[in-house]
C-alpha positions as CSV (number, residue, x, y, z in Angstrom):
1,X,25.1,-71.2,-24.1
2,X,25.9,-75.2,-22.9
3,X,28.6,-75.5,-21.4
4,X,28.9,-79.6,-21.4
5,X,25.5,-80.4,-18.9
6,X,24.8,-77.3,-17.8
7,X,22.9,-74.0,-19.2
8,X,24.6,-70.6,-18.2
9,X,23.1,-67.2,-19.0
10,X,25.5,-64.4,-19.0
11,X,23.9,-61.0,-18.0
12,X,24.9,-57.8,-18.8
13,X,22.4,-54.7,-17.5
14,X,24.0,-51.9,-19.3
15,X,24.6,-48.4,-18.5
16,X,26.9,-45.9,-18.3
17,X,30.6,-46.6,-17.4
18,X,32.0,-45.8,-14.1
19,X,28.9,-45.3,-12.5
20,X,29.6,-48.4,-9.8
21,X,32.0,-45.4,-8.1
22,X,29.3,-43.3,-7.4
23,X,27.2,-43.9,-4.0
24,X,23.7,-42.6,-6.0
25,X,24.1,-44.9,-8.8
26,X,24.3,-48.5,-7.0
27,X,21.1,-49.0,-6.8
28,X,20.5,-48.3,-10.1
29,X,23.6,-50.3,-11.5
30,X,21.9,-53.3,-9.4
31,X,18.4,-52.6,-10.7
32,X,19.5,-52.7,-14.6
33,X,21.0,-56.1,-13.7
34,X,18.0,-57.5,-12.0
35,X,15.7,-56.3,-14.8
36,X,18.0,-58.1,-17.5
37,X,18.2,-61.3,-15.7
38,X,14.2,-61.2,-16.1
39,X,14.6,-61.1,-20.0
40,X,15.7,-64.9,-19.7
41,X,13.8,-66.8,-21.9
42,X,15.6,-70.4,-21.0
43,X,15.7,-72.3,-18.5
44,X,19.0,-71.5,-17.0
45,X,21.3,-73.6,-14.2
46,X,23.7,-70.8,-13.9
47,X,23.6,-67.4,-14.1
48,X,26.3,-64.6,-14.3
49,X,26.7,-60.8,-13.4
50,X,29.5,-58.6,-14.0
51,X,32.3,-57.8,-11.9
52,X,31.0,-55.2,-9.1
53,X,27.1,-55.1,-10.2
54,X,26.2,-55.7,-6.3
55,X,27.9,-52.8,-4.1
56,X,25.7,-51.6,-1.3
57,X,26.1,-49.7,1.6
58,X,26.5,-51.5,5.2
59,X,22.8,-51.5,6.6
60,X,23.6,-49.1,9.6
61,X,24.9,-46.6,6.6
62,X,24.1,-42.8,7.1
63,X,22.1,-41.9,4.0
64,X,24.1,-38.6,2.9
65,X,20.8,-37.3,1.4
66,X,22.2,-36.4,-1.1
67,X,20.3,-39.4,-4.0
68,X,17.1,-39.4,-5.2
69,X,16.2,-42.9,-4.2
70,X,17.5,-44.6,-1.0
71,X,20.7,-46.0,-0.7
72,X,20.8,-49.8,-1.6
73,X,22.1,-51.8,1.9
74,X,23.4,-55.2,2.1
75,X,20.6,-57.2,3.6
76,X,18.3,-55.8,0.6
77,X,20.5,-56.7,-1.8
78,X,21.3,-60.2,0.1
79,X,17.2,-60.6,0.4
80,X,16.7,-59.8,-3.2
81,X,19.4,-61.8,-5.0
82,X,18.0,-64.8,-2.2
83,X,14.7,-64.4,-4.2
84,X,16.1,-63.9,-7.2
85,X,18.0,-67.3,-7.9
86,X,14.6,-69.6,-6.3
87,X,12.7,-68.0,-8.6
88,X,15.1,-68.8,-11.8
89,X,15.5,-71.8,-9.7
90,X,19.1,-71.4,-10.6
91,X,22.5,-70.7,-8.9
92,X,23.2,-66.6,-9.7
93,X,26.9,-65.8,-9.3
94,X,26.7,-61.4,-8.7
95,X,29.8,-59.6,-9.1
96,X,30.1,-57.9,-5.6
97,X,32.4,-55.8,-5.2
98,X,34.3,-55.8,-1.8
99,X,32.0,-55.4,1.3
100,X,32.3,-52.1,2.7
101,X,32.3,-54.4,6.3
102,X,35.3,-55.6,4.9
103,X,37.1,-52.6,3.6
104,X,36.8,-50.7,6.9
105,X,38.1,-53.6,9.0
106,X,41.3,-53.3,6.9
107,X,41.3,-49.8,7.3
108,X,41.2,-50.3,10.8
109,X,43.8,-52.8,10.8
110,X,46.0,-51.1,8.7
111,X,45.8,-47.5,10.9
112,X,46.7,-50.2,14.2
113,X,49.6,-51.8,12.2
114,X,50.5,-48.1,11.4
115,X,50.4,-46.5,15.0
116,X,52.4,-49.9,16.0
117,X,55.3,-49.2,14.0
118,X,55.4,-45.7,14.8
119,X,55.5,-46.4,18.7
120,X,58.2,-49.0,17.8
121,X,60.0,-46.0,15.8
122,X,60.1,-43.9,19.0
């Protein structure tokens, strides 16, 4: 569609629901989304994924071994959607969901802020 000067393509790989929540399906969720953001056939200056397409695992991740395929880390996703938009030669705006850097630092905060209180309690 135009949206006044410039050209957005709106992407939507497909799949089944709920499969973001499961640490086997990332990469696939991710892959689906790559594959139909190759299917645009215009020239495109922005381009949009869904909310929480983009959800790997930090690089230094333990592989459970428990998926057929490897896990999908950060700096491959970062590389690939790099590559990505300078080959639409477009900006690509991923839903991501929260960086799991991110999540365990507020874990960790939030376990401090807890033993805090409790020594305060005491």
């Amino acid at each position: 569609t135009m949206l006044g000067d410039v050209a957005v393509a709106v992407v939507q790989g497909g799949g089944d629901q709920r499969t973001r929540a499961n640490i086997c399906e990332n990469r696939a969720v991710f892959e689906r989304h790559l594959a139909a953001t190759n299917l645009i056939t215009t020239n495109a200056d922005l381009v949009l994924w869904p909310e929480n397409v983009v959800n790997p695992e930090l690089d230094d991740v333990v592989d459970p071994g428990l998926c057929r395929r490897p896990l999908l880390t950060v700096s491959e996703a970062d590389q690939r959607l790099k590559d990505l938009a300078r080959e639409l030669g477009a900006v690509l705006i991923p839903g991501a969901a929260a960086p799991k850097l991110v999540k365990e630092s507020v874990r960790e905060a939030l376990k401090g802020a807890a033993k805090d209180e409790a020594a305060k309690a005491a």
